[in-house]
Each structure stands twice: as C-alpha cells, then as structure tokens.
C-alpha positions as CSV (number, residue, x, y, z in Angstrom):
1,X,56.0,56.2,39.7
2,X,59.8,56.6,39.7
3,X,58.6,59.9,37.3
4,X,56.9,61.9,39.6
5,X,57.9,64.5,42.0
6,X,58.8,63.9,45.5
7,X,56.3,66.0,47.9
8,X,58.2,67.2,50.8
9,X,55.4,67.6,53.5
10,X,55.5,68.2,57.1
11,X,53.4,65.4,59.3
12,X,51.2,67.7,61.4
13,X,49.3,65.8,64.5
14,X,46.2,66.3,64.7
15,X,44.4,68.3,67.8
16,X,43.4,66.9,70.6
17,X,39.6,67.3,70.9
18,X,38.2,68.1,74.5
19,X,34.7,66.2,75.3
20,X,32.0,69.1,75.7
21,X,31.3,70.1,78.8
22,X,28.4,68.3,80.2
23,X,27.9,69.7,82.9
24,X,28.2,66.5,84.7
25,X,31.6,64.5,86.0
26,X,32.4,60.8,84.7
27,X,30.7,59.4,87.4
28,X,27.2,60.9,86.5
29,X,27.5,63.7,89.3
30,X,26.5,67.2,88.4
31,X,29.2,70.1,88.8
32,X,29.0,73.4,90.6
33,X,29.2,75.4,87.3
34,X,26.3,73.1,85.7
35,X,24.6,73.5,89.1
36,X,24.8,77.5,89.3
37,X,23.9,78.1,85.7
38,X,20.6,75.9,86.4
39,X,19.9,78.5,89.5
40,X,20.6,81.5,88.0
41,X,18.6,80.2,84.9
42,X,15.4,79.7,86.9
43,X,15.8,83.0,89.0
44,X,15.7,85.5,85.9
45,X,12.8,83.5,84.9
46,X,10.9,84.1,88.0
47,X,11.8,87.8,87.9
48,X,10.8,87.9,84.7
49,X,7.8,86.2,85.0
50,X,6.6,88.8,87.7
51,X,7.2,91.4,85.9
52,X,5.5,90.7,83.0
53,X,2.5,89.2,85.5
54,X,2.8,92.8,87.2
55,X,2.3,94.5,83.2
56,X,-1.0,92.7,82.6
57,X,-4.2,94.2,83.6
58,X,-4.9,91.1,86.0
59,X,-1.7,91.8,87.4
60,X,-1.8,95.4,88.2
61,X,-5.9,94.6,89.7
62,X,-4.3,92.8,92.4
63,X,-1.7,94.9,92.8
64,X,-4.2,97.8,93.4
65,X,-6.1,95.2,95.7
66,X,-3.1,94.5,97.7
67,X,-2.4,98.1,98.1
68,X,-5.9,98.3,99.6
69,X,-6.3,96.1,101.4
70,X,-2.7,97.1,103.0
71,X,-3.9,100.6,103.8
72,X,-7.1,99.6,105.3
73,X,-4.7,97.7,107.5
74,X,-2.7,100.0,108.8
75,X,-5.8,102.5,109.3
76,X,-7.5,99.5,111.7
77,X,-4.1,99.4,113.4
78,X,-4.2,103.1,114.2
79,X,-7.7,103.0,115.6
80,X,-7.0,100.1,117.8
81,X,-3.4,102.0,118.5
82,X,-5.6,105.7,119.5
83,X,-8.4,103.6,121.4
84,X,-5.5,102.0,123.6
85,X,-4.0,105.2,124.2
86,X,-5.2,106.4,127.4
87,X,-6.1,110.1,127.6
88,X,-5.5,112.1,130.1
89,X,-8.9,114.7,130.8
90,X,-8.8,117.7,130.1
C-alpha cells in the first residue's frame, strides 16, 4: 500500500440529532404546546362539524324548527306582556 496516494480529508463530526418532539416530557407528562394543539384540534372539528350538520337538509329542518318555535315564543311573551299591562279607560 506504500503505492497509493495519501487522501488528505477533513474529520467532520457528525450532527447531533434532537429526539422528536413528543409532545410529552421525560417523565411521561404532557406539555402545554402538546396540550393546546389537542384543543385547538378538537374545536375546528366541532365548528366544522356544525357547519356541515347546518348544510344538510336535516340540519337546516331543525334550524327552521328552532326559528319557530323561537318566534311563537316571543309572540306568547307579548300576549302575556299586553294582558299584564293595565289600561287605562278611555
């Protein structure tokens, strides 16, 4: 081997490599960022669920039912309101 070039190379060390984040410490124990991300997840689903319940024809039926019934409310609220009303005669 005395016949072969010498390769002058430089010793490069390699990278540390981080863990991936979890989500959770050491100790089992979840963190805030793991914690807010699962929240945040499961509100845009809920949002999204009701609005895609509120684009379906079942959906929009109770809608319109709730509007109903919310309007017969507030006429049976302003009967008993006008019959409580004492009127002065005329």
């Amino acid at each position: 081997m005395p016949d072969e070039p010498i390769i002058d190379a430089e010793v490069v060390p390699a990278e540390s490599t981080t863990p991936a984040d979890t989500g959770y410490t050491p100790e089992g124990v979840p963190t805030f960022d793991s914690v807010r991300e699962k929240i945040e997840n499961r509100y845009a689903t809920s949002i999204g669920s009701a609005e895609l319940d509120a684009e379906t024809p079942e959906g929009r039926t109770i809608a319109e039912q709730y509007d109903a019934r919310q309007r017969a409310a507030a006429e049976r609220l302003a009967q008993i309101r006008e019959s409580m009303d004492p009127k002065p005669d005329q």
